[in-house]
N, C-alpha and C positions, 0 to 999 in steps of 0.2 A: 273046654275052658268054662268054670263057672261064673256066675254073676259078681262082678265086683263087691267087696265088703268094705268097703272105703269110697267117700267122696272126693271128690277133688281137693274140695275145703279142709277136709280133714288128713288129706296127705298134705296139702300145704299145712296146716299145723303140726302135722311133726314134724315134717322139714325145715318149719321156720328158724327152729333153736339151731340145728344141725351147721347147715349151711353157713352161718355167721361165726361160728368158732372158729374155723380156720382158714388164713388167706387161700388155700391153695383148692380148698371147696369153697370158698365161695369164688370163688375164679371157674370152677368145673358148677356151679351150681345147677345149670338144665341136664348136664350128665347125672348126675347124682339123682335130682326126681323119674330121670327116666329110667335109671335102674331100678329107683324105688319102685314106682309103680310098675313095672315090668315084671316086678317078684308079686308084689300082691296081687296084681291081675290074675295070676297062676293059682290062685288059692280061693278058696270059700269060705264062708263063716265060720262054719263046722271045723276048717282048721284051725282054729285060733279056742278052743276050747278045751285045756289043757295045755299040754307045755308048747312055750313058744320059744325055746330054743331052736329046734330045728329053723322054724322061721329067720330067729336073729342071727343063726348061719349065714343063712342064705343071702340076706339083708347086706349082713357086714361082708358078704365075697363080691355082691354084685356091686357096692359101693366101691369098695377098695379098686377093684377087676374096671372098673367103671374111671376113676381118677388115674390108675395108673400107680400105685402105690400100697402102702399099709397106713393111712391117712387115719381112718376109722379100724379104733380100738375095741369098742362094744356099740353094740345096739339097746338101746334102754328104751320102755314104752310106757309113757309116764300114762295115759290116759288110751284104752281098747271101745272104740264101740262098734258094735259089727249092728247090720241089719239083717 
């Protein structure tokens, strides 16, 4: 496992839009950041350097896989900052 490319802060800012759309994630909301971060933990900088579909794969199965449903339709990443 490599070193995280995400802070805390900055997982909670993506999560923050996510979460509040819909009753039934924001009712799963700790499931949902743990998947999150659970996927990006697995990952380095270096993968977010070209295409991040594979990533918003994985994002939108652990999410989904995560609440029990097909809840999340796309993964969108308004703002990337890796270290």
């Amino acid at each position: 496992m490599s070193d995280a490319f995400l802070s805390q802060d900055e997982i909670d800012a993506l999560l923050e839009g996510v979460t509040g759309e819909s009753q039934k994630l924001a009712k799963e909301e700790a499931k949902v950041r743990d998947a999150v971060v659970s996927v990006l933990r697995r990952h380095s900088a270096e993968d977010t350097r070209g295409d991040l579909g594979p990533l918003r794969k994985e994002l939108l199965a652990a999410i989904n896989r995560a609440v029990g449903g097909d809840y999340v339709r796309a993964v969108y990443f308004e703002e990337f900052v890796t270290q």
